[in-house]
N, C-alpha and C positions, 0 to 999 in steps of 0.2 A: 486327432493324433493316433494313428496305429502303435500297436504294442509291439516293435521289432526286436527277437529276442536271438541274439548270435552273428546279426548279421549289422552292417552300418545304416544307421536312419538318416534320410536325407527329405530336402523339402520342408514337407510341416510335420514330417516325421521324426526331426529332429530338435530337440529342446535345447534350446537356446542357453547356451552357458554365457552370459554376456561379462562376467568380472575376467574371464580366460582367455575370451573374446579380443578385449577391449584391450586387457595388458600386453597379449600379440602385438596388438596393431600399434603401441606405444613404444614396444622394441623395436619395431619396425622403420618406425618413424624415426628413430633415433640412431639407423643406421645399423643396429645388431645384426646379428649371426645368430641363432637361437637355438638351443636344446629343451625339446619340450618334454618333462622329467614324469612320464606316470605309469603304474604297473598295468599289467593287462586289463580290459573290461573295464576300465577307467575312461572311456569312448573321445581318445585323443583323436583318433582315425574320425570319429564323425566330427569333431572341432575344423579339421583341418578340409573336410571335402563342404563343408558347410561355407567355408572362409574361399574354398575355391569355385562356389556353386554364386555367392554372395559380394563378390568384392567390394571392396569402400572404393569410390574412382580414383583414378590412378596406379590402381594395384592390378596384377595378373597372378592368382595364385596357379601353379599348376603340380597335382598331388604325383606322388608315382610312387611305388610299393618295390622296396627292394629285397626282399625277405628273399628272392630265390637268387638274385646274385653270389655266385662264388670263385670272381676276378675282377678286378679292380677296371681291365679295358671294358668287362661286361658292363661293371657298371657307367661307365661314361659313353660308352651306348647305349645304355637307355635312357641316361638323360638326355644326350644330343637326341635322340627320337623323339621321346616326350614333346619337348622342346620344338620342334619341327612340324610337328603336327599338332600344335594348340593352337587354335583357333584365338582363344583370346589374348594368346601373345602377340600372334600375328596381326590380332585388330592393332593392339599399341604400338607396333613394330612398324605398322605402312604408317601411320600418324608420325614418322620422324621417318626424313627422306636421309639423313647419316646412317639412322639404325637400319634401314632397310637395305643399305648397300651393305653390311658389317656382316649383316644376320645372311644375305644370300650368298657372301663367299664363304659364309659357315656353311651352308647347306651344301657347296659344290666341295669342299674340304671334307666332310661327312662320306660325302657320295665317294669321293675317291679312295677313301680309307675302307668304304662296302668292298669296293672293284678290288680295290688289295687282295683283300681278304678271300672273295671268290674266284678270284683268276691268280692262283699262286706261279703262274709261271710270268707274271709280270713284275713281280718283287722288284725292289730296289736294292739299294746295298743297308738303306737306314730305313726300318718299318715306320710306315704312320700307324701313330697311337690317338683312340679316341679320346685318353685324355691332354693329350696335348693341341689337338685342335677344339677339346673344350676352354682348357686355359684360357686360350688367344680368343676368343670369342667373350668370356669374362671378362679381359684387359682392354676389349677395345670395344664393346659394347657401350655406346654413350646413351644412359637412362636417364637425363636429367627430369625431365618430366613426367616421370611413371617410374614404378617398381615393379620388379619380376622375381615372386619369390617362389621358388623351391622347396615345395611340401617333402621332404626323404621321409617314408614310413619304414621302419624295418631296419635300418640303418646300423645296428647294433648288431643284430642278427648276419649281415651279408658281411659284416667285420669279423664276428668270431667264424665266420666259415671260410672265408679267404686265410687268416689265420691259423685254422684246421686243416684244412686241405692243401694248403703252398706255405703254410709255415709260418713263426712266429715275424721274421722280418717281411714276409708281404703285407702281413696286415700292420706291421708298421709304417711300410713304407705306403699304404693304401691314407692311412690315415695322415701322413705329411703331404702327400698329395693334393687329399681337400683341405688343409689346412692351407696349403699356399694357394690352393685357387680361391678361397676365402678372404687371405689377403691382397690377393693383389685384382678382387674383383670390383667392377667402376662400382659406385656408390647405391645404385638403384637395381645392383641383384644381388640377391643374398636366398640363405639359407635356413630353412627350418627343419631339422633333425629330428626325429621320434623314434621310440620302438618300447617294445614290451618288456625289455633285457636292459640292465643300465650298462649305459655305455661309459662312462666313470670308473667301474668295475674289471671290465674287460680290458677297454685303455691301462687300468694298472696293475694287472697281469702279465700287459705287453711292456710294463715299466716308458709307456710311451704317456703319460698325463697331460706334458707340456702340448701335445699338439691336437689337444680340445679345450685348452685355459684360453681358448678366445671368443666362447662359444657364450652367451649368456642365458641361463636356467633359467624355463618357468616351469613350474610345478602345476600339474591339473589335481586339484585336491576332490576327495568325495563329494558329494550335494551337501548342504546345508540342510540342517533341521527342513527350513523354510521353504526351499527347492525341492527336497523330498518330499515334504506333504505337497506342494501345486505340480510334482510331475507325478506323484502318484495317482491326485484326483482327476488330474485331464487323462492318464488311459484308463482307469474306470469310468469316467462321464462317457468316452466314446464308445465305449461298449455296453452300456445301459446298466453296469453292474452295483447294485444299491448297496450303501455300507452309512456307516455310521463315522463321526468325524474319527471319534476315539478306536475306531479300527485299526485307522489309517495312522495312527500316531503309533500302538501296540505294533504295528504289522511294521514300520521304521524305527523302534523302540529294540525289537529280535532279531533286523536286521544289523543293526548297528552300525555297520560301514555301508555309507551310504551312498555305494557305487553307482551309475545305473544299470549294470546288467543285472545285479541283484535283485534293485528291484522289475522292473523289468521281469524276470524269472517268475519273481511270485507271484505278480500282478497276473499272467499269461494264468498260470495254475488257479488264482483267484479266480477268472472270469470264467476256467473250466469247469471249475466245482462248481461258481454260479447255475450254471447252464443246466448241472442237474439237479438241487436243491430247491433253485426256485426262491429265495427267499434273502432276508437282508443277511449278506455276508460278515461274522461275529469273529472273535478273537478265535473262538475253538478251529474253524475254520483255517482261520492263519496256522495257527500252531500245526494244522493237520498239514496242509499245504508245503509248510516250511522242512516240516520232518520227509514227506514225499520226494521233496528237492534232491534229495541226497542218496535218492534211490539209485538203481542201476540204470536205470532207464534214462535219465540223465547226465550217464559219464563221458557221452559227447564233449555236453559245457566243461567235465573238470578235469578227466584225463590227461590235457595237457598240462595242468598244474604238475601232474608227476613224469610224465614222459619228458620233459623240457629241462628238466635237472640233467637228467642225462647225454642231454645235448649244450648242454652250456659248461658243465662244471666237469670236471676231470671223475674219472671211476670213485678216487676216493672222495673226493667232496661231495659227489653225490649221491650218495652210502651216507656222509652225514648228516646230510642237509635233510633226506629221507629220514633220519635218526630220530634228529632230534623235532621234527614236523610229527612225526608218530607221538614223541614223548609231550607234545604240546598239544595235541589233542586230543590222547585219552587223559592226563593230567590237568587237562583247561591253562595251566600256564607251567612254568619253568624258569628257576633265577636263573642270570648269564653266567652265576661261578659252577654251574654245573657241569661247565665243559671246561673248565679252565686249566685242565689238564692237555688236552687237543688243541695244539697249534693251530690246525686249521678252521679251529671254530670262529672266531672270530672274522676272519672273511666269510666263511659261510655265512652266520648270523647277519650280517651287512648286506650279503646279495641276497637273503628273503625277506631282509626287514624292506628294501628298497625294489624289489621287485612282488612288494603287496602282500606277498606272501604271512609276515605276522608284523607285529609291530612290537614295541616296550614300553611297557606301561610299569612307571615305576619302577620298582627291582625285579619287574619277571618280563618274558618275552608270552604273549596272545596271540593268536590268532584276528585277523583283521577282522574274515569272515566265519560268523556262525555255518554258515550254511556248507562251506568249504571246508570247514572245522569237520562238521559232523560225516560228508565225503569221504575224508581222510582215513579218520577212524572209522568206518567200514568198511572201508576199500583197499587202504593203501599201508595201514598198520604190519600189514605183514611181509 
């Protein structure tokens, strides 16, 4: 198992979350709609290309990243693309002689809506819209015998910018949109939602909530005590780098959150220092490793922690969320009546308890991650 640090692990690359796994495929089976609920570096993205690299029979997962969409026809052209050019939809697709006449006047419906759009002197009186020739391929798609489900990464992210750029009603009306093609789609395609941003959040900003209450939440929670020591010790094993068990416990002990990019991160650093030392890898080691993390030389991995504020949250919120992310890091925590004066704290605190940012532990608010933690306060404090 390589040590892949930033980027998505796939193959035997990728470690097997099988409780996150399996509860997918149980909502699946039960006919949901899904919103898969976890903050960045919490490696939903590799769950979901692993579940489309892997399928259980009868399934077609097919992933597509919308994080650069910012309009609602953009984005149901790239699923009708997507969609058109998957291979493995189209194995289950020729396997039912219904679905393959359904699915080819999607494709000539598709094409005519390209011709539109390039040949504008051919216009009509009423534009074809890609999402309404998606609808109807939804409605009349017969899956009895297979499912075809739709990975959206980013999903939250192409909401609040359709919402930014064309206004609070497009991205309401983007979001009634999939919600009706949700409902009224035949029983064997459906939907799996993700992103790094919670969409819960943004949704009730738009005062729009009703139209993701049909959506049902799984959470991708940290590793396990138990997961974090056996992913720990399989990318040290592949890299020959010798430690001791209680290393490896200490070195997920100072992580605390036990994400995998985290570890991940230090393991990378761990086999670097290996490499000059020469010798069995000790606590003092971790602790050196862990305090390095949070150099400059790694504000690749964190910068967007801070940059993202300002893309998601309005001037003033993200002035506070900044605020009070400072006063939790050089402080190590913060009770919640410390802001009980600011209105706006309360939403704040909610979109970085939920997008990983810190958590609440008892009557104060933490930091998820140490190592993020100590980032912060050299970096971003000012």
């Amino acid at each position: 198992m390589r040590n892949i640090v930033g980027q998505t692990p796939r193959g035997n690359d990728f470690y097997q979350r099988d409780q996150v796994i399996n509860k997918t495929y149980r909502r699946l089976d039960a006919g949901n709609h899904i919103y898969m609920s976890a903050p960045r570096r919490a490696g939903k993205t590799a769950i979901m290309r692993y579940m489309e690299d892997n399928p259980r029979k009868g399934y077609a997962f097919l992933y597509i990243s919308v994080e650069d969409v910012d309009d609602t026809e953009h984005f149901f052209e790239m699923l009708s693309e997507e969609l058109l050019s998957s291979h493995a939809v189209s194995r289950l697709i020729k396997a039912s002689e219904k679905a393959q006449g359904i699915f080819t006047q999607f494709a000539e419906h598709i094409k005519k809506v390209k011709v539109w759009n390039v040949e504008l002197e051919t216009q009509t009186k009423e534009q074809p819209k890609y999402s309404k020739v998606f609808e109807d391929l939804m409605r009349r798609l017969d899956t009895d015998d297979f499912k075809i489900v739709l990975l959206i990464d980013e999903f939250p992210v192409a909401l609040e910018r359709i919402a930014k750029e064309q206004g609070d009603d497009a991205g309401i009306e983007f979001l009634h949109i999939n919600r009706s093609i949700r409902q009224r789609a035949q029983n064997g395609l459906q939907f799996v939602y993700t992103g790094s941003i919670g969409l819960p959040n943004i949704a009730r900003k738009l005062d729009a909530t009703a139209t993701i209450n049909d959506l049902n939440v799984i959470e991708v929670p940290p590793l396990s005590l138990k997961e974090g020591k056996e992913f720990t010790r399989l990318l040290l094993r592949t890299y020959g780098v010798r430690h001791s068990p209680k290393t490896v416990d200490y070195m997920l002990a100072k992580l605390r959150w036990l994400m995998p990019f985290f570890i991940q991160l230090i393991v990378q650093m761990l086999i670097d220092e290996y490499e000059v030392v020469q010798r069995v890898i000790t606590k003092e080691d971790v602790d050196k490793v862990i305090e390095k993390a949070s150099n400059h030389r790694n504000n690749i991995y964190f910068e967007s922690y801070y940059s993202r504020l300002d893309k998601s949250l309005t001037k003033e919120e993200s002035l506070l969320a900044k605020m009070i992310l400072s006063e939790i890091a050089i402080h190590d925590s913060v009770p919640p009546d410390r802001y009980i004066d600011q209105p706006a704290a309360i939403s704040v605190l909610e979109i970085l308890e939920f997008d990983g940012y810190i958590n609440s532990h008892g009557d104060f608010y933490t930091f998820n991650s140490p190592i993020l933690q100590l980032w912060w306060k050299k970096h971003a404090t000012n």
